[in-house]
C-alpha positions as CSV (number, residue, x, y, z in Angstrom):
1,X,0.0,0.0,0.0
2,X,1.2,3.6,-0.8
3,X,0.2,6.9,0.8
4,X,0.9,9.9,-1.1
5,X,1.2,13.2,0.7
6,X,-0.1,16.2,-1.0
7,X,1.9,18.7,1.0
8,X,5.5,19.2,0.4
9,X,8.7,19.7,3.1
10,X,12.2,20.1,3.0
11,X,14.2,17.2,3.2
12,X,17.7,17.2,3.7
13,X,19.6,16.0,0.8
14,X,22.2,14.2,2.4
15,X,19.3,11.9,4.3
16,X,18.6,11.0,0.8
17,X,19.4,7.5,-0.9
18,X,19.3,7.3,-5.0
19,X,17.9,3.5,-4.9
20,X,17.7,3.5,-8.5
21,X,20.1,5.4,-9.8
22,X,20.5,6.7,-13.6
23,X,23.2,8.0,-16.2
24,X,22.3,11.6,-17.0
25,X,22.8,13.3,-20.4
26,X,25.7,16.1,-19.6
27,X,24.2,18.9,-21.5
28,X,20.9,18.3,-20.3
29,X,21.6,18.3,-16.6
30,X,23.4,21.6,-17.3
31,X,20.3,23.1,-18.9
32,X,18.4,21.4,-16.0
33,X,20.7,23.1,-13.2
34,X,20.6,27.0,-15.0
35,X,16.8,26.5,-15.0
36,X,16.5,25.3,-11.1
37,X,19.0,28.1,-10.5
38,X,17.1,30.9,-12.2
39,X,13.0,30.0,-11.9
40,X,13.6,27.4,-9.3
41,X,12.1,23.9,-8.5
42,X,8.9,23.9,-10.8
43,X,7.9,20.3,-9.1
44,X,9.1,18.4,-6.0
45,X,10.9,15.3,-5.8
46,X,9.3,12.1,-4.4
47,X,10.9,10.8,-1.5
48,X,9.8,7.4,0.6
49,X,10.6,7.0,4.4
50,X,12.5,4.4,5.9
51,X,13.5,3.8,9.4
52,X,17.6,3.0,9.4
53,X,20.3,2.0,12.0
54,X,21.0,5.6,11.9
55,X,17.7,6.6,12.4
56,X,15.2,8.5,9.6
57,X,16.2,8.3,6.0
58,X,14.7,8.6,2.9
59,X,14.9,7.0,-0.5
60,X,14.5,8.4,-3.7
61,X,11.3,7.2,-5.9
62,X,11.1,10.3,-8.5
63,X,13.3,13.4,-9.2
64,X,17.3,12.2,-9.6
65,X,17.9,14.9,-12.0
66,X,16.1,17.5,-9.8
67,X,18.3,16.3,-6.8
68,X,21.9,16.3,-8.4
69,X,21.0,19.8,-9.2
70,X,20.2,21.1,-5.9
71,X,23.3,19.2,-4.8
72,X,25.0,21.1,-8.0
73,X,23.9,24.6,-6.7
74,X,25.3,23.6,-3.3
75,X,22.2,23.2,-1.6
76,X,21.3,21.2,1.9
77,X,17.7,20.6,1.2
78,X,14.9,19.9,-1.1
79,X,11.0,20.5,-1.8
80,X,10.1,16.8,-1.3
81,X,7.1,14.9,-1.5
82,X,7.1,12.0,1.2
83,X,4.9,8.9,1.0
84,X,4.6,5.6,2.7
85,X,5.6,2.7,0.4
86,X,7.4,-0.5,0.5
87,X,10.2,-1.0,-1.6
88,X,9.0,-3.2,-4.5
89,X,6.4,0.0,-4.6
90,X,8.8,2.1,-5.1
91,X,11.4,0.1,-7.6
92,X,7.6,0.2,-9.9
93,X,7.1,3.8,-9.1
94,X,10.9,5.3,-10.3
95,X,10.3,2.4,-13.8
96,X,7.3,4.0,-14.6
97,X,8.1,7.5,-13.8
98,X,11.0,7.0,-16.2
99,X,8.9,5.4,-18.6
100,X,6.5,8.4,-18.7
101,X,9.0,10.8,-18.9
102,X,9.0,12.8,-22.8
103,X,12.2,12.4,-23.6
104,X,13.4,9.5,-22.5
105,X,16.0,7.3,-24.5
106,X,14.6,4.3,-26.5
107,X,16.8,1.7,-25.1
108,X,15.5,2.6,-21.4
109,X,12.3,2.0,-22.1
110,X,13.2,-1.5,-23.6
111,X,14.9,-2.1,-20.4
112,X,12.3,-0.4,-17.8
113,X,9.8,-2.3,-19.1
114,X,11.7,-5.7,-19.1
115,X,12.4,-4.7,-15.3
116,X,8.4,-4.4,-14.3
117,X,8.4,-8.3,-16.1
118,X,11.4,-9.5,-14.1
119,X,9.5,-8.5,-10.8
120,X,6.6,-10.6,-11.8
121,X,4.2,-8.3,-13.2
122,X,1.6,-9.1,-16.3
123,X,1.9,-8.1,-19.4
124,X,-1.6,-6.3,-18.9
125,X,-0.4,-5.0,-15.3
126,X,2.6,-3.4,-17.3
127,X,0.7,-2.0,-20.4
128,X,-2.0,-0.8,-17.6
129,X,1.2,1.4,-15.4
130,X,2.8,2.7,-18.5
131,X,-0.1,3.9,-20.4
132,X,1.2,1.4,-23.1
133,X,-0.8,-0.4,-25.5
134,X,-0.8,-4.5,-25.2
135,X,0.7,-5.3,-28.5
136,X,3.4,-2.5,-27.7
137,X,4.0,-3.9,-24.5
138,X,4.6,-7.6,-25.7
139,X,6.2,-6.7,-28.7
140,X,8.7,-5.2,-27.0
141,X,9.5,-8.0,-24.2
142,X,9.7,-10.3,-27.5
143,X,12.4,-7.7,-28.8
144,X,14.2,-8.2,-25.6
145,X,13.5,-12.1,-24.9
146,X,13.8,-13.4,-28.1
147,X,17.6,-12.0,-28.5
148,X,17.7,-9.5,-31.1
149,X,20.6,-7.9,-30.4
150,X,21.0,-6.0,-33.8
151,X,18.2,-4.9,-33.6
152,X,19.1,-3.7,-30.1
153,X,21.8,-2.1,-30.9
154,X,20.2,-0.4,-33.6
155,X,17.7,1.4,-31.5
156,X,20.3,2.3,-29.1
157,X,22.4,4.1,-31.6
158,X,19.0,5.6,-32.5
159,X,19.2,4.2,-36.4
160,X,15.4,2.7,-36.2
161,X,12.6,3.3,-34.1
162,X,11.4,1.0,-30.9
163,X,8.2,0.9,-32.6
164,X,9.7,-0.5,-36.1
165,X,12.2,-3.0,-34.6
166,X,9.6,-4.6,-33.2
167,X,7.6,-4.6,-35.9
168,X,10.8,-6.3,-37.4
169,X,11.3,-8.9,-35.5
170,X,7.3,-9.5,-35.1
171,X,7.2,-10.3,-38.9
172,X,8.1,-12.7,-41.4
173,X,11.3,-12.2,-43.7
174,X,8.7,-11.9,-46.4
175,X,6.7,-8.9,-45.1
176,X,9.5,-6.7,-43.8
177,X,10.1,-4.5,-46.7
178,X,5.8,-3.7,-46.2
179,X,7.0,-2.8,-42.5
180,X,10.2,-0.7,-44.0
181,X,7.7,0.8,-46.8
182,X,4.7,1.6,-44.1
183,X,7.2,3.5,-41.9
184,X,8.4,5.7,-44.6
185,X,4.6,6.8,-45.1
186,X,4.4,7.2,-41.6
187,X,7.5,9.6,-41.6
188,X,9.7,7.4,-39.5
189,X,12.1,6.5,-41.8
190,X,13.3,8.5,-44.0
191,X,16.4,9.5,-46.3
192,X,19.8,8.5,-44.2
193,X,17.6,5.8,-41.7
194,X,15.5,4.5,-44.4
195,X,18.6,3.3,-46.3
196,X,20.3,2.3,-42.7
197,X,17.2,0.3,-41.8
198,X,17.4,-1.8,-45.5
199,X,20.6,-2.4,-44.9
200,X,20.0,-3.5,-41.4
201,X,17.1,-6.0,-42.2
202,X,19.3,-7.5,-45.0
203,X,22.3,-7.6,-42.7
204,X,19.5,-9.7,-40.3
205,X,18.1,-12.1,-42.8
206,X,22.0,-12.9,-43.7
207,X,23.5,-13.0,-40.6
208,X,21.1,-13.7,-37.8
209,X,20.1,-11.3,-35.5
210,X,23.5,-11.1,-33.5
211,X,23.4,-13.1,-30.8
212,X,27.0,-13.3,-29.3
213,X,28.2,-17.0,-30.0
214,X,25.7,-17.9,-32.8
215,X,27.1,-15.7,-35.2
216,X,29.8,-18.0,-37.2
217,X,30.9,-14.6,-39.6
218,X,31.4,-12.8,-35.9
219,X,33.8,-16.1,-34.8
220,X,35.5,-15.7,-38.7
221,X,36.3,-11.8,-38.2
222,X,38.8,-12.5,-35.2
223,X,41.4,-15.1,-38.2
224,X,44.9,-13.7,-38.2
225,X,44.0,-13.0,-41.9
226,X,40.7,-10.6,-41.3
227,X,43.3,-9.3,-38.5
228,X,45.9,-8.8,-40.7
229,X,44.2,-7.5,-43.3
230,X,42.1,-4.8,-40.7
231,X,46.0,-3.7,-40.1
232,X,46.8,-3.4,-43.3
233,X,43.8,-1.3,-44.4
234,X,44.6,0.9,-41.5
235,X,48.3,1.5,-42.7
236,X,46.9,2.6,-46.0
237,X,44.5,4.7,-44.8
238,X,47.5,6.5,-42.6
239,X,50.1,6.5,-45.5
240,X,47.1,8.0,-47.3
241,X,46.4,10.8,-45.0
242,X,50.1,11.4,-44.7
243,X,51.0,12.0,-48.6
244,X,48.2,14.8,-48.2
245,X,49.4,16.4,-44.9
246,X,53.2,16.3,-47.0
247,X,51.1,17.7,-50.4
248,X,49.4,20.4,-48.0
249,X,52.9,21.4,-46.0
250,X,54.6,22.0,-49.2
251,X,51.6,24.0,-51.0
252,X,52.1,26.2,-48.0
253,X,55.6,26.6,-47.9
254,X,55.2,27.6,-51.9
255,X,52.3,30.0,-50.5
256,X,54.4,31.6,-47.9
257,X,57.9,31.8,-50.0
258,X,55.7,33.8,-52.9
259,X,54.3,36.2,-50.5
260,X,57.3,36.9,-48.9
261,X,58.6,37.5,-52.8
262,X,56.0,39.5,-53.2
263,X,56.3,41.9,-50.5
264,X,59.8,42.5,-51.2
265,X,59.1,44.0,-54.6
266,X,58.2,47.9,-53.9
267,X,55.7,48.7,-56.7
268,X,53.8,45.7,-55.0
269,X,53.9,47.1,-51.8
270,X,53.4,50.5,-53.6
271,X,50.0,49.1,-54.8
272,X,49.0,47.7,-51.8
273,X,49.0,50.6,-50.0
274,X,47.1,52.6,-52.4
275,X,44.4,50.2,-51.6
276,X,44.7,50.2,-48.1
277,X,46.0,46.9,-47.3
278,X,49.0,48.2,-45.9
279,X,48.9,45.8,-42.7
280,X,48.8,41.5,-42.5
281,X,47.1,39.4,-40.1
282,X,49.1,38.3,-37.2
283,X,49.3,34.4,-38.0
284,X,50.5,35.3,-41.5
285,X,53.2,38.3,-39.9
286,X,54.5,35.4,-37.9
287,X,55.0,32.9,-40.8
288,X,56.4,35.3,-43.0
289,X,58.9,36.6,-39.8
290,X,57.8,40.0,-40.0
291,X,58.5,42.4,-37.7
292,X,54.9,43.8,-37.2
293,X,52.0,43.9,-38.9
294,X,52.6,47.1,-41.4
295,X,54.1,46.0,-44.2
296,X,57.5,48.1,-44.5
């Protein structure tokens, strides 16, 4: 049972334990602490009491990002909300406040919702908490169960959407390009991703779906001939970039070594100041081993 105070207090933040704790987006932490620091907390964190050795603590159920930031701006409390809930109430409470939250990242709502399974809830239970449809909620716990780890990792590097891989994996080889074609009319895919995603689904049908140990082309990459062959490419690519760092150095040298003719010629110099260009930047002064900047 949970009991939900409507009033909030100040809590002091080093009473507070992160149970639960997340990895934060640098930037957006930043833009979260100027905007605590300038309009202030717009919405208390949730806190849950729990009697310790040391006597009253609390643990965290909602707000990390709000509470680094008051511990950012040097702060020793916190607007808090404080309920009554066990545990296992609180683990579901910080999954599905992730879960709800706009902007989170695909691949933690592939895990958050794997996390309400593993602590025996229904697939109903789960679509019911996260305001999820049924088919979304299963589709995605197949995604996860089933191994498709290219799929996976696609989503995590954000080439494809949730909702497309596990349309993917839900369908038959045979209807994937409808899936690929139906998410280009939706505006899912398209341009770059579109071409990413075909390349994807035909890398799948080929290979697998990536599961470590299955994959006998994965096993293959690591012969002393793909390795030596990976070390050679690399050399080229190196002796490659060096012939045009040498090409550039020595158009520059040419560069500098005209200029310098140039400005030693007086009807040049003659011109130059007629036009008012009688001065050089200072990088250029300092190649050219000028004294200062007016041209002499």
């Amino acid at each position: 049972m949970t009991y939900r105070a409507s009033i909030a207090e100040l809590i002091p933040i080093d009473l507070i334990s992160v149970v639960n704790p997340r990895i934060r987006n640098r930037r957006a932490f930043e833009a979260m602490v100027d905007s605590i620091a300038e309009l202030g907390l717009k919405r208390p964190i949730t806190v849950a009491k729990r009697d310790g050795e040391d006597g009253l603590r609390y643990d965290l159920v909602c707000g990390q990002g709000r509470l680094e930031a008051f511990q950012e701006l040097g702060q020793d409390e916190i607007p808090a909300i404080v309920i009554t809930a066990s545990n296992e109430d609180c683990l579901v409470m910080s999954l599905v406040e992730n879960l709800a939250r706009r902007h989170h990242k695909a691949l933690d709502l592939l895990r958050d919702i794997k996390g309400l399974k593993n602590r025996g809830y229904s697939d109903a239970e789960i679509a019911q908490k996260t305001n999820l449809s049924m088919k979304y909620v299963r589709g995605v716990l197949r995604l996860l169960e089933s191994g498709e780890h290219r799929l996976l990792r696609a989503v995590e590097s954000g080439r494809i959407p949730v909702s497309v891989a596990v349309d993917i994996a839900n369908a038959e080889d045979s209807d994937v390009q409808v899936i690929l074609r139906q998410a280009y009319e939706n505006n899912l895919l398209r341009g770059g991703k579109l071409l990413a995603a075909k390349r994807l689904v035909e890398a799948r049908q080929k290979h697998g779906k990536g599961q470590i140990g299955t994959d006998k082309r994965q096993r293959r990459s690591l012969s002393v001939e793909s390795l030596l062959r990976t070390y050679q490419n690399d050399v080229e690519k190196k002796q490659v970039l060096l012939r045009k760092a040498t090409a550039t150095r020595n158009e520059l040298m040419f560069i500098t070594e005209a200029l310098r003719t140039l400005l030693n010629d007086e009807n040049f110099v003659t011109l130059l100041r007629a036009e008012g260009l009688a001065s050089l930047p200072k990088k250029l002064t300092d190649r050219l081993s000028l004294r200062t900047g007016e041209i002499q």
